[in-house]
C-alpha positions, -999 to 999 in steps of 0.1 A, spaced: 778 259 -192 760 292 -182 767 308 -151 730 297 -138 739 260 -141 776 265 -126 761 285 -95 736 248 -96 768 229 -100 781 242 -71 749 237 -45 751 205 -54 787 202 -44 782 222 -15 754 199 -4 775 163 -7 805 181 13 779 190 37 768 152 37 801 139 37 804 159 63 771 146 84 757 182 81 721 175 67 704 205 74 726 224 54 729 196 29 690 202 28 692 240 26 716 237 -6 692 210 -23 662 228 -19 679 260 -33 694 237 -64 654 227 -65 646 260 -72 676 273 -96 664 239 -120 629 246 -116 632 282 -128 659 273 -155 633 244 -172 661 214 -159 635 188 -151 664 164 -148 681 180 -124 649 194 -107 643 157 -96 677 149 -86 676 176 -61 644 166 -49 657 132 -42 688 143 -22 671 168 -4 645 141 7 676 123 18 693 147 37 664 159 53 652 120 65 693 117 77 686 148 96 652 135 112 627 157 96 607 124 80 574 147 73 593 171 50 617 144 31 586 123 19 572 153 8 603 160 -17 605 124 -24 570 119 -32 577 145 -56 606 130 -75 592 94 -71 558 111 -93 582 127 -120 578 93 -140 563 109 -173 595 137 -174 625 137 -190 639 133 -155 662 107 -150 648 68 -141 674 61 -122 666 92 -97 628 82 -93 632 50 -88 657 57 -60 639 81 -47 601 53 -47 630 31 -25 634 58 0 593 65 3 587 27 9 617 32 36 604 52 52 569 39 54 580 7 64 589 28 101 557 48 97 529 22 81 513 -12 84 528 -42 69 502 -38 44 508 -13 28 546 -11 27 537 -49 5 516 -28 -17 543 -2 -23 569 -29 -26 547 -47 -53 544 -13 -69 583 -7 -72 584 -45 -84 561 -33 -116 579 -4 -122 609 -21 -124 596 -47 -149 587 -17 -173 624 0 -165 638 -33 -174 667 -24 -155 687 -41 -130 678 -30 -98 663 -58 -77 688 -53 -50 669 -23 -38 641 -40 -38 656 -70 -23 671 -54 6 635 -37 16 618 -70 18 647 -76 45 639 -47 65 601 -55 62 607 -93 74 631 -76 97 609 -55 116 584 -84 119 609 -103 138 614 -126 109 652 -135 111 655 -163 86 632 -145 55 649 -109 66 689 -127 63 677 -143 29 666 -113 14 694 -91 27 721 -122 16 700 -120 -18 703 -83 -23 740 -80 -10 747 -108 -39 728 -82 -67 744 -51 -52 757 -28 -80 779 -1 -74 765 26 -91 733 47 -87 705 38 -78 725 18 -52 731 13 -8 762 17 3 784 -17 10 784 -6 46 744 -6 47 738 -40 33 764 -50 56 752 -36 85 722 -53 77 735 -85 76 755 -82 112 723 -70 135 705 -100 112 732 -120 126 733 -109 156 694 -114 164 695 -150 151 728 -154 176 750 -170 147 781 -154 162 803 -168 131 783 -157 106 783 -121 125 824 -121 133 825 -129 90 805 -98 80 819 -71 108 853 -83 93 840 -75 59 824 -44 70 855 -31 90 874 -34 58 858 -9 45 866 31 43 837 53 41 838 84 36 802 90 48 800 99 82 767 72 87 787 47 72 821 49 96 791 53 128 774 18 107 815 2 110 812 10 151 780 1 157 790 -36 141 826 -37 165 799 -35 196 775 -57 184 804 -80 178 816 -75 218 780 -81 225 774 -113 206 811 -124 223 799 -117 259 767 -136 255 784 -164 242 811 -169 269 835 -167 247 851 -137 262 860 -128 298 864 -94 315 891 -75 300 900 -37 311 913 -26 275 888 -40 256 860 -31 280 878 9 276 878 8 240 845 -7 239 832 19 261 851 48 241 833 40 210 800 40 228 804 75 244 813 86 212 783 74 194 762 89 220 776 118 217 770 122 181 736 113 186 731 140 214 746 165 192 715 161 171 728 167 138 711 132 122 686 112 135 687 84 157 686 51 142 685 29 168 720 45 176 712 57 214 694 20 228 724 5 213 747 29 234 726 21 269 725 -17 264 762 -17 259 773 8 290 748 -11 309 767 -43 300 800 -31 310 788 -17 343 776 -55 355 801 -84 359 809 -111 332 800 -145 344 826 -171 349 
């Protein structure tokens, strides 16, 4: 290995520690600089998987204008010797991000289009796939089609890349839960998801978000009563997610309401 592709090695592991880390911007600055060291050394491979990450560190870090611009880059390097995997990840995290930014429509049109690409890949990534039609049902207010499509795509769910993480799909499946106010089906999958140990720093914020969800679902249900340590660790966790949030080192996903609804819940009285 030359010493140009050992000083790319290393932005790319700078950039995943940086990630690991919940440090986007950075992770951002070192993909775009691996973007430019493969560019210049003819790696059109490793040119697209920088692209890809650096579209994904910089959507984690809220700058969505300037991460579909480096996706919609590697999701057109289809033609290259660039790896199939990497574009077709990166044609997931375009129609993600225009399902929060475009009509219905369209994000059916894009989903159709990743459909036909990945009849000519013949490879088996339908879980991707299957877990955007959840988000689009989901953001309709669809409940039922948006927890069959995300039980469908946690059943496909492959381990290696292109892939979600476990605690995404999961996730997915306990705010699904939680909306169609099936409280067992929502105590199953925060178990499952608590079992888990991430090291990504979206993915431990994911396993908090669920544990006050959960004390949400509980509270509405009267199945729980006013309780001093629960209600403290309940509202530890939620100061602590705000204050990541308010930090503004990733964007918010939702993160901040979530916060509000809950502190506003523990400052009223639990009926009896």
């Amino acid at each position: 290995m030359s010493a140009d592709q050992n000083g790319l090695a290393r932005l790319r592991s700078q950039a995943r520690q940086a990630r690991t880390e919940g440090q986007f911007r950075q992770a951002a600055r070192f993909e775009r600089q691996a973007v430019e060291l493969a560019q210049a050394l003819g790696l059109a491979s490793e040119r697209v998987q920088a692209l890809l990450w650096e579209g994904y560190s910089l959507r984690q870090a809220g700058e969505e204008d300037l991460a579909l611009a480096a996706l919609l880059q590697a999701a057109s390097e289809r033609a290259t010797t660039a790896d199939p995997a990497d574009v077709f990840a990166a044609l997931v995290a375009v129609i993600h991000i225009s399902l929060e930014r475009k009509p219905p429509a369209f994000c059916r049109a894009l989903l159709d289009e990743g459909r036909r690409y990945l009849t000519d890949l013949r490879q088996p990534w339908n879980g991707l796939l299957d877990y955007l039609e959840g988000e689009l049902a989901y953001r309709e207010g669809h409940w039922a089609p948006a927890w069959e499509w995300y039980c469908r795509a946690w059943a496909g769910r492959r381990a290696a890349h292109p892939c979600l993480t476990a605690a995404t799909h999961l996730w997915a499946l306990c705010r699904t839960a939680f909306r169609r106010h099936d409280l067992a089906e929502l105590e199953r999958w925060i178990a499952r998801l608590s079992e888990l140990t991430p090291s990504d720093s979206l993915d431990r914020q994911l396993q908090q978000r669920a544990r006050l969800l959960g004390w949400r679902a509980r509270r509405a249900a009267g199945v729980t009563c006013a309780d001093a340590a629960t209600d403290a660790q309940v509202a530890e966790i939620a100061q602590a997610l705000l204050a990541e949030v308010t930090q503004g080192a990733q964007r918010d996903t939702g993160v901040r309401h979530e916060v509000l609804r809950v502190l506003a819940l523990l400052s009223s009285p639990v009926a009896r």
